[in-house]
DOKOL-636758 format. One record per residue (C-alpha): z, y, x; residue in one letter. Coordinates in steps of 0.1 Angstrom, whole numbers, plus 5000, padded with zeros to 4 digits. Example, Ala and Ser with C-alpha at 12.3 -4.5 7.8 and 13.67 -1.06 7.14 Angstrom:
REM residues 2
507849555123A 507149895137S 
This chain:
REM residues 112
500050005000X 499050375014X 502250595019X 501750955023X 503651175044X 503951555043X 504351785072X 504052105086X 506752295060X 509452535074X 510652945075X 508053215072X 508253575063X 506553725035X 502553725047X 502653505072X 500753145072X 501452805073X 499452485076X 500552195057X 499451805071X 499551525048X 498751215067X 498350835051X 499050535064X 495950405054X 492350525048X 492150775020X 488250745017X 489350524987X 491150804973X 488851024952X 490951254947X 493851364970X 495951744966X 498851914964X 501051994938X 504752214943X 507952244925X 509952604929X 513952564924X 514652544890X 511052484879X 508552184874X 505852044898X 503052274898X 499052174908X 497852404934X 495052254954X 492651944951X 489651784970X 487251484958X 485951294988X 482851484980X 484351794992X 484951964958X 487752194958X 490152304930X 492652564930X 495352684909X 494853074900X 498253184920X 496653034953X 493353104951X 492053364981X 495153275000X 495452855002X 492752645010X 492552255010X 490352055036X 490351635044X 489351485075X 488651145066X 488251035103X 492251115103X 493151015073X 494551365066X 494551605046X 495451975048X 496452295033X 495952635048X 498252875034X 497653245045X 499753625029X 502553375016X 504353544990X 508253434982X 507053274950X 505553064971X 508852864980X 508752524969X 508852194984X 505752084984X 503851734976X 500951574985X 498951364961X 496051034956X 494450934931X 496250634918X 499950794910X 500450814946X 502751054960X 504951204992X 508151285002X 507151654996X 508251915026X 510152245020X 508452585024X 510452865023X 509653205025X 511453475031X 512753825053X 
């Protein structure tokens, strides 16, 4: 079974950028779908980004401009850019597959 594991989460201030990784343990060709979804304190799990193995990006409207989603299917990986962070970006935030799969999620805070 593929597990999927987030990195790449931490402290930044209000505009600065981040790069999340999410790797899998196994190929994610066979996922058609893979993305990332967040939960703020307090709130539910969000979508924010998605990819199709085609390269067809989705965003949510809060992100758009600012986050951007990219696989490398050599790697097994896949990726989210986040540039001009704003604090309602702090969430922890998840990686997805097609097929219920999900990660641990990893925490992004940001703040002065």
């Amino acid at each position: 079974q593929v597990q999927l594991v987030e990195s790449g989460g931490g402290l930044v201030q209000p505009g600065g950028s981040l790069r999340l990784s999410c790797a899998a343990s196994g190929t994610i060709e066979s996922f058609y779908v893979m993305g990332w979804s967040r939960q703020a304190p307090g709130k539910e799990r969000d979508f924010v980004a998605r990819i199709t193995n085609a390269g067809t990006t989705t965003y949510a409207d809060s992100v758009k401009g600012r986050f951007t989603i990219s696989r490398d299917n050599a790697k097994n990986t896949v990726y989210l850019q986040m540039n001009s962070l704003k604090p309602e970006d702090t969430a922890v935030y998840y990686c997805f597959g097609t097929g219920n799969y999900w990660g641990q999620g990893t925490r992004v805070t940001v703040s002065s």
